[in-house]
N, C-alpha and C positions, 0 to 999 in steps of 0.2 A: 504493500500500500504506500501513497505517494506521500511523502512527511507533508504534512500544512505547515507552510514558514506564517502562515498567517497568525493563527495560533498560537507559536511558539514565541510569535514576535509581540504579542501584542501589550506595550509599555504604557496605558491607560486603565484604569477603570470606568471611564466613562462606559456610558451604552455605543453597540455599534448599531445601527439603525440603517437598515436595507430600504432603497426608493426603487420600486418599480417604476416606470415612465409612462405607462398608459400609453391611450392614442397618442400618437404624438400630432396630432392634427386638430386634436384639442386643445384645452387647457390647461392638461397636464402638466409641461414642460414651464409653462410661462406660471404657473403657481410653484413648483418647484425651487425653479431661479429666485421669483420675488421673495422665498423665506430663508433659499440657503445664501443668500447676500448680505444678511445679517448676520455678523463675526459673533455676535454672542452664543450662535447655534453651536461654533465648532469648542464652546466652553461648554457642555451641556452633553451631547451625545458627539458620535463621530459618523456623520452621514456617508452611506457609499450607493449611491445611483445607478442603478442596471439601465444601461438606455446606450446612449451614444454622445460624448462631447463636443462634436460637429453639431448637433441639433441643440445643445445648452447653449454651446453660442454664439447660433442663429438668432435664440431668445435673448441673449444679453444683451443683441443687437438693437432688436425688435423693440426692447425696453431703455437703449442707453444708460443701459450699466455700464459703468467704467470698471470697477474695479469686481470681477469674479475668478477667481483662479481656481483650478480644481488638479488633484493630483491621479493620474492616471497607473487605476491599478488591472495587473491580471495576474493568473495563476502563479508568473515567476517573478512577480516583485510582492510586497509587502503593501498593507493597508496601512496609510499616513495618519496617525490617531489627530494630528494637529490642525486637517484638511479636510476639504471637501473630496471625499474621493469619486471618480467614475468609473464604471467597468464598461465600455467596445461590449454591446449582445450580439452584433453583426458587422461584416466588413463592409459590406457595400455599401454607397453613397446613396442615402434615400433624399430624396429629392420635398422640402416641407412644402403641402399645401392647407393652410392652416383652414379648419372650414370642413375640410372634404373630408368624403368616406371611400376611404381606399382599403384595397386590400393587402397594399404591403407595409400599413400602419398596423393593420390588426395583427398580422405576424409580426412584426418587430414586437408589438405589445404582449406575445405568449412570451418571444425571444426573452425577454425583461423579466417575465414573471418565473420561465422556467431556470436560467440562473440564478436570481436571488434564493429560489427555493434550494437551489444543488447548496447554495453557502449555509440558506440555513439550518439544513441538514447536517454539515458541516462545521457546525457552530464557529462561520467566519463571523457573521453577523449574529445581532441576540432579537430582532425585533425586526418586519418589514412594516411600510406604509407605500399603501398600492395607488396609485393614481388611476385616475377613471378608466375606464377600458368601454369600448363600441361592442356592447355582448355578441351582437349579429355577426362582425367583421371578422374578430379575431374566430369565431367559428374554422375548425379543421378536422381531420385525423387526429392529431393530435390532442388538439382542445376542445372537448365536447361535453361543455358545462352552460350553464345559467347565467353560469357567473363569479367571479372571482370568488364567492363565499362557497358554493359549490365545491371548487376546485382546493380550496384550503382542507375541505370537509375530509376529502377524499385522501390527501396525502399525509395530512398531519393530524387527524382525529381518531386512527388507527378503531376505527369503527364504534368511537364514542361519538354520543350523542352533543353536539354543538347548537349556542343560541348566538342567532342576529340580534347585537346589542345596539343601540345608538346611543350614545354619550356627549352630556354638556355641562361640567360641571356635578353638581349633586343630583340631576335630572339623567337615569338609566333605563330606559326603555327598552322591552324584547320581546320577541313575535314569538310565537307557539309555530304559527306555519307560515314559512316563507313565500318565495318565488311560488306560488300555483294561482290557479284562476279561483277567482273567488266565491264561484259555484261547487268547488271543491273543498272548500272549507269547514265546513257544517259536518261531512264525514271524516277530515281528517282529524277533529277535534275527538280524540278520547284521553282514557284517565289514563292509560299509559302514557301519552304523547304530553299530556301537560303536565302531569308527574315527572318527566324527564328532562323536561326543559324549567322547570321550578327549580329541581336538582340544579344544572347549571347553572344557574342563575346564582341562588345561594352561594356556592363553592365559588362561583368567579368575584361574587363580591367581598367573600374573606379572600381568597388568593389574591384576587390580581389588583382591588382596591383597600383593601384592609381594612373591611369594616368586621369588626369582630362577630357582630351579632345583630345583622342587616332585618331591618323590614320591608318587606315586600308586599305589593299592593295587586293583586288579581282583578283583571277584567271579566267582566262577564262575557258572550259572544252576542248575547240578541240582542234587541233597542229593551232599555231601561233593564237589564237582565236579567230579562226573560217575563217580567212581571207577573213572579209568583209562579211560573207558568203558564200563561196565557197567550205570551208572546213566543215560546219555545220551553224547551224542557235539559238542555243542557248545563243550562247554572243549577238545577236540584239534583242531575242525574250521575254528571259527571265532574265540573268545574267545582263545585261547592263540596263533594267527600272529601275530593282531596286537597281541599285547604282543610277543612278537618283535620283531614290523615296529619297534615304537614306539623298543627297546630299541638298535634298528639307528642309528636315527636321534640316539641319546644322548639317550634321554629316561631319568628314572628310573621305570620303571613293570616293575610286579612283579605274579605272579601268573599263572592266577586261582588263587583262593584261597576254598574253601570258609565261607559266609559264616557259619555259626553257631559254630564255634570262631573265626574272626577276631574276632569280635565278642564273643564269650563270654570270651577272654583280654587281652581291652583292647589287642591287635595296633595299633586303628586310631590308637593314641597316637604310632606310631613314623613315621607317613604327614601327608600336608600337604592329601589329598584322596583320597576312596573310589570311586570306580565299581561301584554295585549295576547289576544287569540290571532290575529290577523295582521297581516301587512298593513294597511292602510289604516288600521284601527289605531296602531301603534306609533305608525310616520306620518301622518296628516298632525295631528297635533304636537307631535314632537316638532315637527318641520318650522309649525306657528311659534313657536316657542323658543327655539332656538336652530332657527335656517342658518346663519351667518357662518355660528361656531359648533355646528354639532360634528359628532364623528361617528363613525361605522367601525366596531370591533365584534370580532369573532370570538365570543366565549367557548371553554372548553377544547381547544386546544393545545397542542403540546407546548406552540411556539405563540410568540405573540404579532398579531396584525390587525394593523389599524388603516381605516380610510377614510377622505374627506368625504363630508354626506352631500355631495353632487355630484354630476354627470358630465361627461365631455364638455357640454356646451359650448358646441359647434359656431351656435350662431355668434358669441365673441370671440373665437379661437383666434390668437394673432394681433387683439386691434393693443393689445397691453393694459386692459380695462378691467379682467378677472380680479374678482376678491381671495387673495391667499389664506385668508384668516383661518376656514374650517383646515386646510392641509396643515397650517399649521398646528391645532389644534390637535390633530393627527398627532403629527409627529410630536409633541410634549405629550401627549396624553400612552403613544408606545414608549417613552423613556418612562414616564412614570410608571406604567406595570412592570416595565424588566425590573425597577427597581422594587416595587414590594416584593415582586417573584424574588428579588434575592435580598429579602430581610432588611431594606434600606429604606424604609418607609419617613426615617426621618428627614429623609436627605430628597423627599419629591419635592418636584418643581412647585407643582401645585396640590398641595395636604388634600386632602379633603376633611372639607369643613365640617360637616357632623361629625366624625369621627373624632377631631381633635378637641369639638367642645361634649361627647359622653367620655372623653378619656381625661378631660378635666373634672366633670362630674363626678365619675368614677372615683379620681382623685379626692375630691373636695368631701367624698362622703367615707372615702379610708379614713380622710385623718379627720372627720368630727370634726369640722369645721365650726367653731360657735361665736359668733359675735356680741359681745359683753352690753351689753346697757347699760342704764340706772341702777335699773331694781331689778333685771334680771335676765339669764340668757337665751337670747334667740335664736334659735338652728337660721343657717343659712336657705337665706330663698334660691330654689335654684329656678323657680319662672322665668328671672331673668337673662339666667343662661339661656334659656331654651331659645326666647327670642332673640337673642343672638348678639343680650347686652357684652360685655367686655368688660366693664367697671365692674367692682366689690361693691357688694351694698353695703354702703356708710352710716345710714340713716337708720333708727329702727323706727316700728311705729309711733310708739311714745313720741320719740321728739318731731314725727310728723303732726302729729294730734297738735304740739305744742304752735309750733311754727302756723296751723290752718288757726288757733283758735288767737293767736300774736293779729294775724292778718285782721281777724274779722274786729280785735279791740280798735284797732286804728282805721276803721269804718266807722264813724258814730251809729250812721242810719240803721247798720243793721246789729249796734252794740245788745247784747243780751238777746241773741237767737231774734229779733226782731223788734216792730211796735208792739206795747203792753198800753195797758187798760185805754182812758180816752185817746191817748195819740195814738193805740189803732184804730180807734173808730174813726176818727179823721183820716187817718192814713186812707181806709178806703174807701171812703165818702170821694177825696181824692182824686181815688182810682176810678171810680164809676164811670166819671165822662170818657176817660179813654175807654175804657170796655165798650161802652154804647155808641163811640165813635169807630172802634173796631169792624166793623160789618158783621155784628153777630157772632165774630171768635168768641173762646171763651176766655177768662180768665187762665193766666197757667196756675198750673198744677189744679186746676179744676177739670171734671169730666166730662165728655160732649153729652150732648141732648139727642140720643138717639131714639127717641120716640117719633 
């Protein structure tokens, strides 16, 4: 077997971060460029792009980048931890028509994807992020999948079961059933199949986010779920045991729960990960919520892969007008798993934010926190963590009571809880005219006249 000097060489702990190139007649390239041209990337991971560096800079062109350099790697040189690197997928001169759908874009874009897999097999790389791909084009002998989440399914799930996750932040979304027609869905909804994809979900959210002790929020599958059974019988038959089952087992999982008021009332704020039944069920309001910067990752697999949540989109390929934000996004959000996957949780880009205020909570109720008064001591409010205060609470109630009852002294009008004996009967002799110049309002804090 052939030694990997890669391997052997590699003088960083950073993450190594595989970029597949997608269409290159898309967007791909020209999102690529606009985030690895910020020097701060190469302090953070060490990027190595499967594609071709004739076509980056075509883009550097197209954008007037001045300054992109990248260090050209293959089997018999070393990967530059310090750089951008590129790996040549093909020799030939591809000719960019930014826009078009070509059939020698769709092969270069397998080209791209079936090398960075030989690396990651290889553990050159610890993480890819896949840039768009034309699902139709790249169609061959060779690639005869759906789609890039297909094809990850198949090499690196060794026939475990994988969920379509999409991620923004504390917002994780995942489909029960992918890529099928949505006449298909109602049968492929069983209690195995949502049983198996609850399973990942869980385990991806301790493994690859580190939440110790995730809750998760289940969709129903019909409108209002199922209402009682009137409108379908999946949420009593199937969907609803096994949150049960799950519930049995001491997991936090809740539900089902009708998806357009969960989502319509920003519900999914108080959960760590969502379980939709359906594609669209799952990505139409994720989309609303967070289009700009969401990301596509494949839970339950061996390796980690992430992707921006859009598509070639053709119709701007070229003009320099794409939003990088979601690829980027990508790519911090693959550095951040490699790094819980290897016990480095304190050291992500981006924490995640529940997680570090119940590990404060956590904290704050080991050591009996107690806050001293006057006369005597108050346990710590933790409401305020919840919402998301930051500051110690300083005040106890007492010397709140003190400070509301300081305020109202230095009010004459309303000294002593209000007017007493004839000055209120004045006071709302007073008041009358305005009540009766009101148009029939009542008085506040008086009842309406519902008769």
């Amino acid at each position: 077997m052939k030694e990997n000097k890669t391997l052997k060489n590699r003088k960083s702990n950073k993450p190594r971060i595989g970029i597949t190139i997608g269409d290159y007649n898309g967007i791909g390239p020209e999102v690529i460029v606009k985030v690895l041209q910020d020097k701060r990337i190469a302090n953070i991971c060490t990027p190595v792009v499967y594609g071709s560096g004739k076509i980056l800079t075509k883009y550097k062109r197209i954008l007037n980048i001045e300054e992109f350099t990248y260090h050209q790697y293959n089997n018999n040189s070393y990967i530059h931890d310090q750089k951008i690197n590129v790996v040549n997928c093909w020799n030939e001169i591809q000719e960019l028509d930014p826009g078009k759908v070509t059939p020698e874009a769709g092969n270069c874009a397998y080209l791209s994807i079936e090398k960075a897999s030989e690396d990651l097999k290889s553990e050159v790389i610890d993480a890819v992020v896949t840039a768009p791909i034309n699902k139709a084009n790249i169609q061959s002998e060779k690639f005869q999948y759906a789609g890039h989440t297909e094809y990850y399914n198949e090499n690196f799930a060794k026939g475990r079961e994988t969920l379509m996750t999409l991620c923004s932040g504390d917002l994780r979304v995942g489909v029960v059933t992918g890529h099928i027609p949505i006449k298909d869905v109602s049968a492929a909804i069983t209690k195995e199949k949502v049983t198996a994809k609850l399973e990942v979900m869980i385990e991806s959210l301790k493994k690859d986010f580190g939440i110790t002790k995730p809750k998760v929020a289940v969709m129903g599958l019909n409108p209002h779920a199922g209402e009682e059974g009137l409108l379908g019988d999946e949420e009593i038959n199937i969907i609803g045991p096994v949150v049960k089952e799950f519930k049995k087992r001491g997991n936090l999982v809740f539900g089902p729960f009708p998806a357009d008021g969960f989502f319509g009332t920003f519900s999914f704020k108080n959960y760590d990960g969502i379980l939709c039944m359906y594609h669209d069920q799952g990505l139409i309001p994720f989309k609303l919520h967070a289009f700009e910067n969401g990301v596509n990752y494949t839970a339950g697999l061996d390796i980690v892969r992430t992707s921006p949540d859009h598509g070639t989109a053709y119709n701007i390929a070229g003009k320099g007008i794409a939003d990088e934000t979601s690829f980027r996004e990508a790519l911090m959000q693959a550095v951040d798993i490699v790094k819980v996957r290897n016990n480095e949780v304190k050291n992500m880009i981006r924490p995640n934010a529940k997680q570090l205020l119940q590990d404060r909570k956590d904290n704050i109720k080991n050591q009996r926190l107690v806050i001293e008064s006057s006369s005597q001591g108050e346990e710590f409010d933790l409401s305020e963590l919840e919402a998301g205060e930051r500051k110690e609470a300083q005040v106890t109630k007492q010397q709140k009571m003190l400070e509301n009852k300081a305020k109202n002294q230095q009010n004459p009008k309303f000294r002593g809880g209000g007017p007493r004996g004839n000055n209120k009967k004045e006071h709302w002799k007073s008041r009358k005219g305005d009540f009766n110049r009101n148009e029939g309002n009542n008085p506040p804090n008086q009842p309406e006249n519902n008769s």
